[in-house]
C-alpha positions as CSV (number, residue, x, y, z in Angstrom):
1,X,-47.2,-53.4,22.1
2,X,-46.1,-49.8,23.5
3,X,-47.3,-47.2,20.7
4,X,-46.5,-43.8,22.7
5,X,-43.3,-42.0,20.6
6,X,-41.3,-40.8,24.4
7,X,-39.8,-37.7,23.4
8,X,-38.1,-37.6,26.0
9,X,-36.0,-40.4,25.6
10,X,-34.1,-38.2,22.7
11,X,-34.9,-34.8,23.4
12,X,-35.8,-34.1,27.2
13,X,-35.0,-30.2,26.8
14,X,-38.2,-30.2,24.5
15,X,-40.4,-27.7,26.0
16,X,-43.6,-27.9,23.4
17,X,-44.8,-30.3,20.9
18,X,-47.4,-31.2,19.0
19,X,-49.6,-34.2,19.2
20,X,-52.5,-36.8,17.9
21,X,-54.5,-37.5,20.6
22,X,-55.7,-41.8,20.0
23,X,-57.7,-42.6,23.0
24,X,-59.7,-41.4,25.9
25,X,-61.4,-42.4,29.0
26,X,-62.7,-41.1,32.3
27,X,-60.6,-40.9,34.9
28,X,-63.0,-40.0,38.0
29,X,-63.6,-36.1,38.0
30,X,-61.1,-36.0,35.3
31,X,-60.1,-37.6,32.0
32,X,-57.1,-40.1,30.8
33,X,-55.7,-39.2,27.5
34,X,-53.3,-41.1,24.9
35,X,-51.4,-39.4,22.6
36,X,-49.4,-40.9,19.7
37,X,-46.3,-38.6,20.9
38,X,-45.7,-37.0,24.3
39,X,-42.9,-35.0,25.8
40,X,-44.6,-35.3,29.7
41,X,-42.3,-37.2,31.8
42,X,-44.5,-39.9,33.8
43,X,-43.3,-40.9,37.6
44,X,-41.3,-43.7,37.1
45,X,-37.6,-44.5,38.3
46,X,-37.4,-42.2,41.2
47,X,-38.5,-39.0,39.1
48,X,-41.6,-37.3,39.5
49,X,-44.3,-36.8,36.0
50,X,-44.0,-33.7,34.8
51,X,-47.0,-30.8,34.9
52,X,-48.1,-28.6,32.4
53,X,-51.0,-28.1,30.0
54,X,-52.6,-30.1,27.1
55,X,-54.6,-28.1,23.9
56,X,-54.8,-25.9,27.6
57,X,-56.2,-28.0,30.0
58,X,-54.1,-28.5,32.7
59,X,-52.3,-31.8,33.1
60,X,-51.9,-33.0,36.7
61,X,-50.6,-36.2,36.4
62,X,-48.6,-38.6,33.9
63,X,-48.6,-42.5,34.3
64,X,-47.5,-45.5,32.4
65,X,-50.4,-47.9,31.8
66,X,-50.0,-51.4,32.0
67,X,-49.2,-52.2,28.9
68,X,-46.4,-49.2,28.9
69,X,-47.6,-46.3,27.2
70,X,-47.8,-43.5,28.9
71,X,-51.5,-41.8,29.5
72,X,-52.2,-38.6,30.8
73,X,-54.6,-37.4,33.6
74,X,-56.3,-34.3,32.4
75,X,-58.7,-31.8,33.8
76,X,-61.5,-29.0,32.1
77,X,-62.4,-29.6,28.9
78,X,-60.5,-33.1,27.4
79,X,-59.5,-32.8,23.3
80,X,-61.1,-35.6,21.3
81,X,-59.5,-38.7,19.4
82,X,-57.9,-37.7,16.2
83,X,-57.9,-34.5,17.1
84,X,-53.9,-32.2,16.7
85,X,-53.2,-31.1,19.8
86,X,-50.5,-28.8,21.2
87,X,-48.9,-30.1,24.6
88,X,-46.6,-27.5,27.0
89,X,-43.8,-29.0,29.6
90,X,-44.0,-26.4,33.1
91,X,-40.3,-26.5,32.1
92,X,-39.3,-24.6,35.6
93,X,-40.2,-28.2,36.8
94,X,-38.8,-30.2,34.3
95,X,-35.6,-28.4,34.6
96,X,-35.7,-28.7,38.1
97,X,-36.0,-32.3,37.9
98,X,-33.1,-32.6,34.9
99,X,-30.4,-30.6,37.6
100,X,-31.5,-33.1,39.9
101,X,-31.4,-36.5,38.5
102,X,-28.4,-35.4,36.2
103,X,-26.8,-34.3,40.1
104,X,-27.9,-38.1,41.4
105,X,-26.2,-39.6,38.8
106,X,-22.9,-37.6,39.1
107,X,-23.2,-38.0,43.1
108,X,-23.2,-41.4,42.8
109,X,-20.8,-41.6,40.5
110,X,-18.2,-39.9,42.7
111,X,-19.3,-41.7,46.1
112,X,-18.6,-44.7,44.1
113,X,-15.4,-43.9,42.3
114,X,-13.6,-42.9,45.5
115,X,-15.2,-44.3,48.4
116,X,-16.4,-48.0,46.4
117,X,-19.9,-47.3,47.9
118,X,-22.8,-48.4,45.8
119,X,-26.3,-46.3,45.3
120,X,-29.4,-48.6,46.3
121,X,-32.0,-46.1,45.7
122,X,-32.7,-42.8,45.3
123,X,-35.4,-40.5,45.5
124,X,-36.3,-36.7,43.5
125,X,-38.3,-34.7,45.6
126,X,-40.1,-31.2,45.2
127,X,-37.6,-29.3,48.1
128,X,-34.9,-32.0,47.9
129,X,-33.6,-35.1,46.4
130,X,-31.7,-38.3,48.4
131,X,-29.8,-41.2,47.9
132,X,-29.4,-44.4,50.1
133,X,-26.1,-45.9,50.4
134,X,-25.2,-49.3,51.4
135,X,-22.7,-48.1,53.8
136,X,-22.0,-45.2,55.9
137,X,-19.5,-42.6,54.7
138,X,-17.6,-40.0,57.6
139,X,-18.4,-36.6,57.4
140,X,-14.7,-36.0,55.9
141,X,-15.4,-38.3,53.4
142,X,-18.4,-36.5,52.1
143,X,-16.9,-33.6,51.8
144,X,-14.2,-34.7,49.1
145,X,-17.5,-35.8,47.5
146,X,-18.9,-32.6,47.3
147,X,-15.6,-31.0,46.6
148,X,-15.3,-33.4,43.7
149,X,-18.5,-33.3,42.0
150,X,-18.4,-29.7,41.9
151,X,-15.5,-30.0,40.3
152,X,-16.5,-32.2,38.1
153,X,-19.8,-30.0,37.5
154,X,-17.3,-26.4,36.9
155,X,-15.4,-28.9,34.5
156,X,-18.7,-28.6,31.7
157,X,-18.4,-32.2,30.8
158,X,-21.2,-33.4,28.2
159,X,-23.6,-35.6,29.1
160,X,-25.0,-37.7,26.0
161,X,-27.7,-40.3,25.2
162,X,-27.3,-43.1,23.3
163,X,-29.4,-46.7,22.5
164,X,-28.0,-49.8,22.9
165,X,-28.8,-53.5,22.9
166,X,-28.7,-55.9,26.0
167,X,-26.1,-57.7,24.6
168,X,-23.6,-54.2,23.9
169,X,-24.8,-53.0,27.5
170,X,-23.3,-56.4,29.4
171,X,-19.5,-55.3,27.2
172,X,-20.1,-51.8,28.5
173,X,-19.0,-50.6,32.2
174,X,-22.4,-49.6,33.0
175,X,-22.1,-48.6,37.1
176,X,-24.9,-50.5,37.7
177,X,-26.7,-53.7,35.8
178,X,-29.9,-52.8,34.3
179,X,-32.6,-55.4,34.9
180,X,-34.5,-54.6,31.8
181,X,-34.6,-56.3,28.6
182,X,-34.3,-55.0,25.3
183,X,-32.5,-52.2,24.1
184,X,-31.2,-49.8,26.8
185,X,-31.5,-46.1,27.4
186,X,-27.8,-45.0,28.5
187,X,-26.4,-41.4,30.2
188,X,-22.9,-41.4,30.0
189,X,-21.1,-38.3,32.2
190,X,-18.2,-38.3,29.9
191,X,-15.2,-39.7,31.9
192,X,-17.7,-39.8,35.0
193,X,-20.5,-42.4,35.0
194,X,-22.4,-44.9,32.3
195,X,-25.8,-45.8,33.5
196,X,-28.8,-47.1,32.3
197,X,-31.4,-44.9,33.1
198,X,-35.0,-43.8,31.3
199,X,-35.4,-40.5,32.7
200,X,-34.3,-36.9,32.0
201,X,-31.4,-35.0,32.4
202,X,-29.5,-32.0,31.4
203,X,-26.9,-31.8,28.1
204,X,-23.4,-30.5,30.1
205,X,-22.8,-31.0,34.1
206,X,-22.3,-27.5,34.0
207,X,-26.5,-26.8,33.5
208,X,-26.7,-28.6,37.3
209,X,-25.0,-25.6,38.8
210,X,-23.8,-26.8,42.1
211,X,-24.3,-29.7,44.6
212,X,-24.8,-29.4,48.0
213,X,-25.3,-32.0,50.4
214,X,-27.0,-31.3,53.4
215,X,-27.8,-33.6,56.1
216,X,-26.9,-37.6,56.2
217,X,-28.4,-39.7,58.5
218,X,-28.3,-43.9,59.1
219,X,-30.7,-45.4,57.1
220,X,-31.5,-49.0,57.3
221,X,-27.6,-50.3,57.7
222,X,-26.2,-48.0,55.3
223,X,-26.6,-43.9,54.8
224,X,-29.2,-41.7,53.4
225,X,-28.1,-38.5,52.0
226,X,-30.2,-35.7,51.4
227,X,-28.8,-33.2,48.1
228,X,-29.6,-30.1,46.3
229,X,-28.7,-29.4,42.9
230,X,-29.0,-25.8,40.6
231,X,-32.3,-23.5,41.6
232,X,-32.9,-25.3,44.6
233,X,-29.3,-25.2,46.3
234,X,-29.7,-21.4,45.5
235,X,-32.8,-21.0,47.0
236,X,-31.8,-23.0,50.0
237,X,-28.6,-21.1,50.1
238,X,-30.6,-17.9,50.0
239,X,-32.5,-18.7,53.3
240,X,-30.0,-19.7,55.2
241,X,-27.7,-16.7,54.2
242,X,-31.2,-14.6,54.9
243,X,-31.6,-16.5,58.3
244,X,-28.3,-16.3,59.4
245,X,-28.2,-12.2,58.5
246,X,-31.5,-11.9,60.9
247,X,-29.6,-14.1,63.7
248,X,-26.3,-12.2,63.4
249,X,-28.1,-8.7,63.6
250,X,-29.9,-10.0,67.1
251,X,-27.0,-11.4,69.2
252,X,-24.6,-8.7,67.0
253,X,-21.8,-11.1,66.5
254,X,-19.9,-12.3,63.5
255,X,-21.3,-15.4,61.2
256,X,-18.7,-17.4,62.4
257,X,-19.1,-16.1,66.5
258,X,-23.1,-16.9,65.9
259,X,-22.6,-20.9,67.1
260,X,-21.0,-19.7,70.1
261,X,-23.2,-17.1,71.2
262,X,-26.4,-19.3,70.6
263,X,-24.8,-21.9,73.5
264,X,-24.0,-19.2,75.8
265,X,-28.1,-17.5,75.6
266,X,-29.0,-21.0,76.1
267,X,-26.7,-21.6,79.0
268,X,-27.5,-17.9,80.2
269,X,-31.8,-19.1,79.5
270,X,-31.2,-22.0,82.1
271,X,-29.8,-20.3,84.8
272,X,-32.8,-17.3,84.4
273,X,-34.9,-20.4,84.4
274,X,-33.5,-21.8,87.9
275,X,-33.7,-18.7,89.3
276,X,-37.0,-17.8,88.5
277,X,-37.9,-21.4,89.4
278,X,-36.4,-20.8,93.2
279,X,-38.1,-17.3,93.3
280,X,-41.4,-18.8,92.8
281,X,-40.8,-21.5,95.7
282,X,-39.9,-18.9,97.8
283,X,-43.0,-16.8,96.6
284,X,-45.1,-19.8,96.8
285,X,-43.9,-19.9,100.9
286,X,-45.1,-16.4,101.2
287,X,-48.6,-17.1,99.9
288,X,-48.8,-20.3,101.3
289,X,-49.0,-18.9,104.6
290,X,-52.1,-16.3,103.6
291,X,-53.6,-19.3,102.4
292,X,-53.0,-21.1,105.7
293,X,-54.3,-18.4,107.7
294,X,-57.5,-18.8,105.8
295,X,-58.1,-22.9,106.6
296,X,-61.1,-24.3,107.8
297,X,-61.7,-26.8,110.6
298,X,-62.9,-30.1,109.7
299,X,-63.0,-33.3,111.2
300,X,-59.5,-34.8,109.9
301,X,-57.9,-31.3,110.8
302,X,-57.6,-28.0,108.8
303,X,-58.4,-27.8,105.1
304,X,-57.6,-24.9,102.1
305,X,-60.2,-25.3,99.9
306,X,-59.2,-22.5,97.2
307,X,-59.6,-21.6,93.2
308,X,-56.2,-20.0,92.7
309,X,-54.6,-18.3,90.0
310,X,-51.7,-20.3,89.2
311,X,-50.3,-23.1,86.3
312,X,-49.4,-26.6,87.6
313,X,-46.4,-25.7,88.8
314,X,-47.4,-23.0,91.2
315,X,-50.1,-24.9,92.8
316,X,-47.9,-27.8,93.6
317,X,-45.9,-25.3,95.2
318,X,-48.4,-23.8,97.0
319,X,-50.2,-27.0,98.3
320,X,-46.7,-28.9,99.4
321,X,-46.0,-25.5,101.4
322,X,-49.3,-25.1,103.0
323,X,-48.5,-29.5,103.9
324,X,-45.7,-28.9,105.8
325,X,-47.9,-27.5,108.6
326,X,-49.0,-30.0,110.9
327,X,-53.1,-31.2,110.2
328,X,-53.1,-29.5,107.2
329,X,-54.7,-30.3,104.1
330,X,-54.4,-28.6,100.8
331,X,-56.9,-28.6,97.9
332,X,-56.0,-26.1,95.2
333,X,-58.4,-25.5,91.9
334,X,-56.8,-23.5,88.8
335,X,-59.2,-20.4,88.2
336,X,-58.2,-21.0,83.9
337,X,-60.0,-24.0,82.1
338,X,-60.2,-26.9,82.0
339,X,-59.4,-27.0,85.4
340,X,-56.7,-28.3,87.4
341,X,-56.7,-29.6,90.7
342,X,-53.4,-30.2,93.3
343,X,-54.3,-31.8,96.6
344,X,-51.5,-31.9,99.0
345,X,-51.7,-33.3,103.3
346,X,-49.7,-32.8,106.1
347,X,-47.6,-35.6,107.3
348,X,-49.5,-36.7,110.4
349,X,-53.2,-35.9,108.3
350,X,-54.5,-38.9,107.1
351,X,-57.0,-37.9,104.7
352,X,-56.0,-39.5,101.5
353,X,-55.1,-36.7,98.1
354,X,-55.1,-39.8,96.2
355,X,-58.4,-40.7,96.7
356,X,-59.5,-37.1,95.8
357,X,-58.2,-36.6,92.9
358,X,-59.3,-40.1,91.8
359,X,-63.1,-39.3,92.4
360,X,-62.8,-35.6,91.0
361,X,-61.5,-37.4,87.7
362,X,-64.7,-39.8,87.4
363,X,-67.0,-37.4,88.4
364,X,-65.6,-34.6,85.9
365,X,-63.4,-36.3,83.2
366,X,-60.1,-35.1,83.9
367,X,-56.4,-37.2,83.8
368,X,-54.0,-37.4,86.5
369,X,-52.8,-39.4,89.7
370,X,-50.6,-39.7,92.3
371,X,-49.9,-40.6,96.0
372,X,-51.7,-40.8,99.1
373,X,-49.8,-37.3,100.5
374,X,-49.4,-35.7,97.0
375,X,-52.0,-35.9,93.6
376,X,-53.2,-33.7,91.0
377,X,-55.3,-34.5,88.1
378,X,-56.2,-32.0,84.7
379,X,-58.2,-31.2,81.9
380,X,-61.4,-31.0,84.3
381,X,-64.5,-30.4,82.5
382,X,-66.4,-28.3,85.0
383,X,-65.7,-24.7,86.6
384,X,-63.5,-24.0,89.5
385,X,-66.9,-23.9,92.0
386,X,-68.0,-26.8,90.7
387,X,-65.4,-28.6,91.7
388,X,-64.7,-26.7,95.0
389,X,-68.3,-27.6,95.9
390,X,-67.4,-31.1,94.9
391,X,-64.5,-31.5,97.2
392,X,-66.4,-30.1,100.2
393,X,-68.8,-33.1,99.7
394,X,-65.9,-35.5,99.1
395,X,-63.9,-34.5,102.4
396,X,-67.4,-34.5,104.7
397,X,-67.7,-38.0,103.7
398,X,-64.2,-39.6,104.3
């Protein structure tokens, strides 16, 4: 039998109390603590447990235990049984949580009221809250929603608690059936929404502020929304007004141009990038032929054995220009670490850059692959003369 008095249930804008503590227990580093009234909020239904202190130990956590009383995690210094303590709600969170739930209800309401599309779970989070649907609305559609529960939230209407049995609640056009047993805990929106629901939630629609929804996604054959009610709408309101100020002030265009000129930086970013992209090949062709002037004889033909100072883009360049002359062979180490290596061979050479790379990677640890005329392979554990000392051995034995 559940002895815990839920203040909550009656009065969730309670924001101190006092309290008999009845039992106590160890709860690893910290301590579990019954009280024979409570106006914490524990996680159940969707709605996170509320935070706040206990005779001023902090409370970090608030459960139901199995036989549904709700016990409290503690940390410092626990109060003993019997003793009168006085218990404090962190009512910025509380409140937080009573705009949002209080927002869930009304969202659903609406969705449901004009669209006949049911709620199948919802979930109240710390930045922002969501609800799955069990079908997917169109982007028009959920805009009337928001347009109406706004509207509905400007209107003020009270929101009320009352207690009935199982037998009243299956008379009453609750939105959803309530599996439980017993008497029932029921929010009615007035004119809006009846549900049965245990958690908390604010006295008037108008204490939720506003509703925002914003982003919806597919979500297992239906819709998830994600929503904001009250402080954080504001806040998130704040930073994108913030962001949007610093954006506009860079490409100095209006709020409403700033979609616009984002696509054409982008557009104007890929053509700088093509550009440079064909200014390094043609660079590449310049230094390729320094590099070629500088190849050594060797049985198979002429090999560029070189620590360069290029990314993996350059040295591919590099090595496929120095290819193209005939009997040529290109090995080309990164000077930065780990080390990467590009081998590249001229169409008549027959030495193999697979084969290369392949034996620098078991020899040094690196990743990477390729063909016969073109391979590279990275993350090299050893330095640039290591491996250029490596390769000499390599191509003296094939």
């Amino acid at each position: 039998m559940t002895t815990t008095d839920r203040l909550y249930y009656s009065h969730p804008a309670t924001p101190a109390f006092d309290a008999t503590v009845v039992r106590t227990e160890p709860r690893g580093a910290h301590t579990a603590v019954w009280l024979d009234r409570t106006a914490f909020y524990p996680t159940s239904g969707g709605q996170p447990h509320d935070l706040g202190t206990l005779a001023g130990a902090p409370v970090i956590d608030v459960q139901d235990d199995d036989v549904g009383d709700v016990v409290h995690v503690v940390g410092g210094i626990a109060p003993q049984v019997g003793t009168v303590v006085h218990g404090r709600i962190d009512w910025t969170r509380r409140f937080d949580h009573m705009q949002q739930h209080t927002g869930q209800h009304l969202l659903s309401a609406v969705i449901e009221q004009l669209f006949s599309t049911r709620t199948v779970s919802f979930h109240l989070g710390s930045e922002s809250s969501t609800i799955d649907l069990d079908r997917e609305l169109t982007p028009e559609q959920l805009t009337r929603v928001e347009h109406e529960a706004n509207a509905v939230i400007w209107r003020d209407r009270p929101v009320s608690i009352r207690f009935v049995s199982e037998d009243e609640a299956k008379r009453l056009p609750l939105r959803k059936e309530s599996a439980r047993a017993g008497t029932l805990r029921l929010i009615e929106i007035e004119h809006v929404d009846l549900s049965a629901c245990g958690g908390t939630h604010v006295d008037r629609t108008g204490a939720i502020g506003q509703l925002a929804l914003t982003t919806w996604e597919r979500f297992k054959g239906g819709q998830r929304l994600k929503f904001l009610c009250g402080r954080l709408a504001l806040e998130t309101f704040q930073q994108l007004r913030d962001v949007t100020a610093a954006s506009i002030r860079q490409v100095s265009v209006l709020p409403a141009e700033l979609p616009g000129a984002i696509e054409r930086l982008q557009q104007e970013l890929k053509e700088q990038k093509r550009a440079n992209a064909a200014l390094q090949v043609a660079l590449a062709g310049f230094e390729a032929v320094a590099l070629a002037n500088s190849a050594e004889s060797f049985d198979a033909g002429h090999l560029v054995l070189q620590a360069v100072d290029a990314d993996a883009v350059k040295l591919k360049a590099l090595a496929s220009a120095i290819a193209e002359r005939p009997g040529h062979v290109a090995v080309l180490v990164s000077c930065s670490t780990p080390v990467l290596v590009v081998a590249a061979r001229a169409a008549d050479a027959t030495t193999s850059c697979q084969v290369i790379i392949a034996s620098l990677a078991k020899q040094f640890g690196g990743r990477g692959g390729g063909k016969p005329d073109l391979a590279q392979c990275g993350a090299l554990q050893a330095s640039p003369d290591e491996i250029i000392a490596a390769v000499r051995i390599l191509i003296s034995h094939l």
